[in-house]
C-alpha positions as CSV (number, residue, x, y, z in Angstrom):
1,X,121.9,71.3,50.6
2,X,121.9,72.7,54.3
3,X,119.0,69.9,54.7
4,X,121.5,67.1,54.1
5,X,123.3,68.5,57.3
6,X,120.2,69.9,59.3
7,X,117.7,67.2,58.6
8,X,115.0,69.0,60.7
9,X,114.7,71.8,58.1
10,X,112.6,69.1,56.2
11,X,110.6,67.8,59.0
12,X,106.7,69.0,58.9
13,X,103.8,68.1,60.6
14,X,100.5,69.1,59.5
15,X,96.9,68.9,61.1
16,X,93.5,70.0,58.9
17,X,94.5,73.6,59.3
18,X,98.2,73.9,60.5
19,X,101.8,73.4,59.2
20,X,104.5,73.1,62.1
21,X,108.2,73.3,61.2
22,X,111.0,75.3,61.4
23,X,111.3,78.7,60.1
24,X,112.9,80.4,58.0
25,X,114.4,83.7,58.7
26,X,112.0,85.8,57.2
27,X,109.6,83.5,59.2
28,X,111.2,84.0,62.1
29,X,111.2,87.8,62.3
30,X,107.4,87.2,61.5
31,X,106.9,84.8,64.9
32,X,109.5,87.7,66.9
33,X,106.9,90.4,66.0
34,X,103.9,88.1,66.6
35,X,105.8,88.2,70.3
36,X,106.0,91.8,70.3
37,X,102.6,92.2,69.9
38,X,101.4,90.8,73.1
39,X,100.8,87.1,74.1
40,X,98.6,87.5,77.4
41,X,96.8,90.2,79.0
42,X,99.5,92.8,81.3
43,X,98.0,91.3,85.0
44,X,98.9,87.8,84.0
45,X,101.7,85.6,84.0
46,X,101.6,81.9,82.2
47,X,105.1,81.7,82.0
48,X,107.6,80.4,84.8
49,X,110.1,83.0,83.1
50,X,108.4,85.9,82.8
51,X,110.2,86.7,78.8
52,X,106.6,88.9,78.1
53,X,107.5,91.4,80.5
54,X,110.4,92.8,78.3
55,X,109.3,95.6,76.4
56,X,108.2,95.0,73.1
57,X,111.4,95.1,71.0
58,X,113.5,93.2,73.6
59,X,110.8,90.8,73.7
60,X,110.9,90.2,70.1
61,X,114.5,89.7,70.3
62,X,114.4,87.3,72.7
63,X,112.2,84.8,70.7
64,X,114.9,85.1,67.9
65,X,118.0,84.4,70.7
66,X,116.1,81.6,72.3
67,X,115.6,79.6,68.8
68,X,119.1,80.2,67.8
69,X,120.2,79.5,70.9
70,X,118.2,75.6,71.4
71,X,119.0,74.7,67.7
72,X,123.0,75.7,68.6
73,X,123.1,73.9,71.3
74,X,121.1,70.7,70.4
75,X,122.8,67.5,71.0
76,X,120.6,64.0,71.4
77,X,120.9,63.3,74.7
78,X,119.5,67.1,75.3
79,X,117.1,68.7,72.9
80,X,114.4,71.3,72.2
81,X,112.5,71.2,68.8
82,X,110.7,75.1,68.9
83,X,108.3,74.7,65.9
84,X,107.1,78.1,64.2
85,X,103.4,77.3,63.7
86,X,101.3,78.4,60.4
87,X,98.0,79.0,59.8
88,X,97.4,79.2,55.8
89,X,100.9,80.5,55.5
90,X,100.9,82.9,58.4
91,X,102.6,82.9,61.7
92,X,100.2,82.4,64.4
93,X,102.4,80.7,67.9
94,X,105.1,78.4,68.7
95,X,105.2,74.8,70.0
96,X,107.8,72.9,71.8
97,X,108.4,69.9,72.2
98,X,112.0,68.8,74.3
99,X,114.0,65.7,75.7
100,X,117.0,65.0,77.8
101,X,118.0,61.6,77.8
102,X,115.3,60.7,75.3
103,X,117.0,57.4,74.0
104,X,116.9,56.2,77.9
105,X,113.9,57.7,79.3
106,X,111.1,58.0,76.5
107,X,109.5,60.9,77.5
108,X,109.3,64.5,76.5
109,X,107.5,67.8,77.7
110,X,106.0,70.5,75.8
111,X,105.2,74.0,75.8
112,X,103.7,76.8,73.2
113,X,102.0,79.8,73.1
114,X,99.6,82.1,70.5
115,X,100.0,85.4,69.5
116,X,96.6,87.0,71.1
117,X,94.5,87.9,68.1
118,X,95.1,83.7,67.4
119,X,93.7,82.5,70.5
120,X,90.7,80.8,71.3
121,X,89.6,79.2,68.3
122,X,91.1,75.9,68.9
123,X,94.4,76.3,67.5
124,X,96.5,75.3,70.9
125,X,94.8,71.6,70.8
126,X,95.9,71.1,67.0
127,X,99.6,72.5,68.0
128,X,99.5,69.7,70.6
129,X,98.1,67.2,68.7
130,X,100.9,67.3,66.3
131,X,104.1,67.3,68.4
132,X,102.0,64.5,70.2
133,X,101.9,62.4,67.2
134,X,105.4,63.3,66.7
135,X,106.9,61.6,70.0
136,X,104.7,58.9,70.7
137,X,103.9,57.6,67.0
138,X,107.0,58.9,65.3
139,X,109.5,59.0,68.1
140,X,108.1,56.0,70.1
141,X,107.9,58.3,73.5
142,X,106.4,56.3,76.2
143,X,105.1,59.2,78.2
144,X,104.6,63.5,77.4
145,X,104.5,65.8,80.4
146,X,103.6,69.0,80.3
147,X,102.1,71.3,83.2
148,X,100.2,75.2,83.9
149,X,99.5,77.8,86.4
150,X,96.4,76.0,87.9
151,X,94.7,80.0,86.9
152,X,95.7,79.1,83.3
153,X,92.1,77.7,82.4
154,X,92.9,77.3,78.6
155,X,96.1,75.1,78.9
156,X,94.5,73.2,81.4
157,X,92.0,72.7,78.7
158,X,94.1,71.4,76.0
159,X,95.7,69.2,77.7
160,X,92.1,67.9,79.5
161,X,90.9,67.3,75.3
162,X,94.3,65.1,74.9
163,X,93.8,62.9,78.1
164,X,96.5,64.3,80.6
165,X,96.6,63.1,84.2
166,X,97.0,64.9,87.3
167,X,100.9,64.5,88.2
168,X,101.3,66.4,91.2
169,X,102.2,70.4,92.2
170,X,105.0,72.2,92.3
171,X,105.5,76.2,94.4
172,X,107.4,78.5,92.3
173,X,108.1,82.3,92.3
174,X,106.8,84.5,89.6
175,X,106.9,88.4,89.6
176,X,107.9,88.2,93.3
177,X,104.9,86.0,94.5
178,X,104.3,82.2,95.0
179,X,102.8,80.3,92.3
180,X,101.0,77.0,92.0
181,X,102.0,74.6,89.0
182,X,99.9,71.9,88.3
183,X,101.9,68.9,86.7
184,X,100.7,66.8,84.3
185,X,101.2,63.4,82.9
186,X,100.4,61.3,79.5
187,X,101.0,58.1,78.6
188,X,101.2,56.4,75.3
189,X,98.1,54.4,76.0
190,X,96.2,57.6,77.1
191,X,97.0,59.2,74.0
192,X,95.7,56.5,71.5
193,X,92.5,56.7,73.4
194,X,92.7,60.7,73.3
195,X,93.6,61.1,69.9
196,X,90.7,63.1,67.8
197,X,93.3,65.6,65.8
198,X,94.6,64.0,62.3
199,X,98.1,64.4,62.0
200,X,100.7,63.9,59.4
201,X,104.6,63.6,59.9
202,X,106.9,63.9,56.4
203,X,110.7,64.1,56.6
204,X,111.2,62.2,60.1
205,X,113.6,59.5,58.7
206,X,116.6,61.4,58.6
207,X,115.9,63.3,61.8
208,X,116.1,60.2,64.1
209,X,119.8,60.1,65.2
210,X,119.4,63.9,66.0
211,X,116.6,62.6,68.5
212,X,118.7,59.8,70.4
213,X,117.5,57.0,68.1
């Protein structure tokens, strides 16, 4: 079986209402049109690489290069896990959650985004919650970045819920103007005092020596 090879096929987490794992191809056509759809209104930008300024085709093909392209060129000392996340079966966003050097420096940053008829109802603090779990309970991680426009109210806000510190700024140019990131930083201590979203983690075992460990 392909899993026997590509042990993260079998990984899953799962909070009270989501499934995150790899798709399938069917599933990933599904999260490429999700894309397509729209992810944030025209005037704004979340992402540092504006990929949802391509027009709606190129857009979807994009989010179908960009996961064959991470799981391609994963290796342990440099890896990106992009986890198609379901709502009762149905495609709703994406999380991320990726390492360089994990075995050495125990951390890992994250990254994700909702199709916009799924946002707002909480959804973005469960898809956190789980890749969470996933590094500092199943992967050990001693620390998670992560980091947002500081206009980017509902990112901010997620990672507020999960006990983020402030780690700084950093300038960067998006659409041809200056930008302001705000950094931020979460320890494993942090997160067992943050944690409020149940999470469950089946198939890890055999993923490990992809991760480093």
């Amino acid at each position: 079986m392909l899993t026997d090879h590509w042990p993260l096929l079998g990984l899953r987490l799962n909070t009270p209402r989501l499934e995150l794992r790899l798709s399938s191809d069917d599933e990933l056509a599904d999260l490429a049109e999700l894309a397509a759809e729209g992810i944030h209104e025209p005037d704004r930008m979340p992402f540092i690489v504006p990929w949802t300024d391509l027009p709606p085709a190129e857009r979807a093909r994009s989010v179908i290069q960009h996961h064959w392209l991470r799981l391609g060129s994963w290796s342990a000392d440099n890896w990106a896990l992009n986890l198609t996340v379901f709502e009762d079966g149905r495609v709703v966003g994406l999380q991320t959650v990726a390492a360089k050097d994990f075995a050495v420096l125990r951390q890992v940053s994250t990254g994700s985004w909702l199709g916009a008829r799924h946002q707002g109802r909480g959804i973005g603090t469960e898809m956190r919650a789980a890749v969470l779990q996933l590094a500092f309970a199943g992967l050990d991680a001693a620390e998670a970045t992560s980091g947002a426009f500081e206009d980017n109210a509902s990112s901010l806000a997620v990672s507020q819920k999960h006990g983020y510190e402030s780690d700084g700024v950093d300038r960067r140019t998006v659409r041809g103007r200056q930008v302001t990131v705000r950094r931020l930083r979460l320890s494993r201590d942090r997160w067992r005092t943050h944690q409020q979203v149940p999470v469950s983690i089946t198939g890890l075992p055999p993923c490990l020596p992809l991760f480093g460990l």
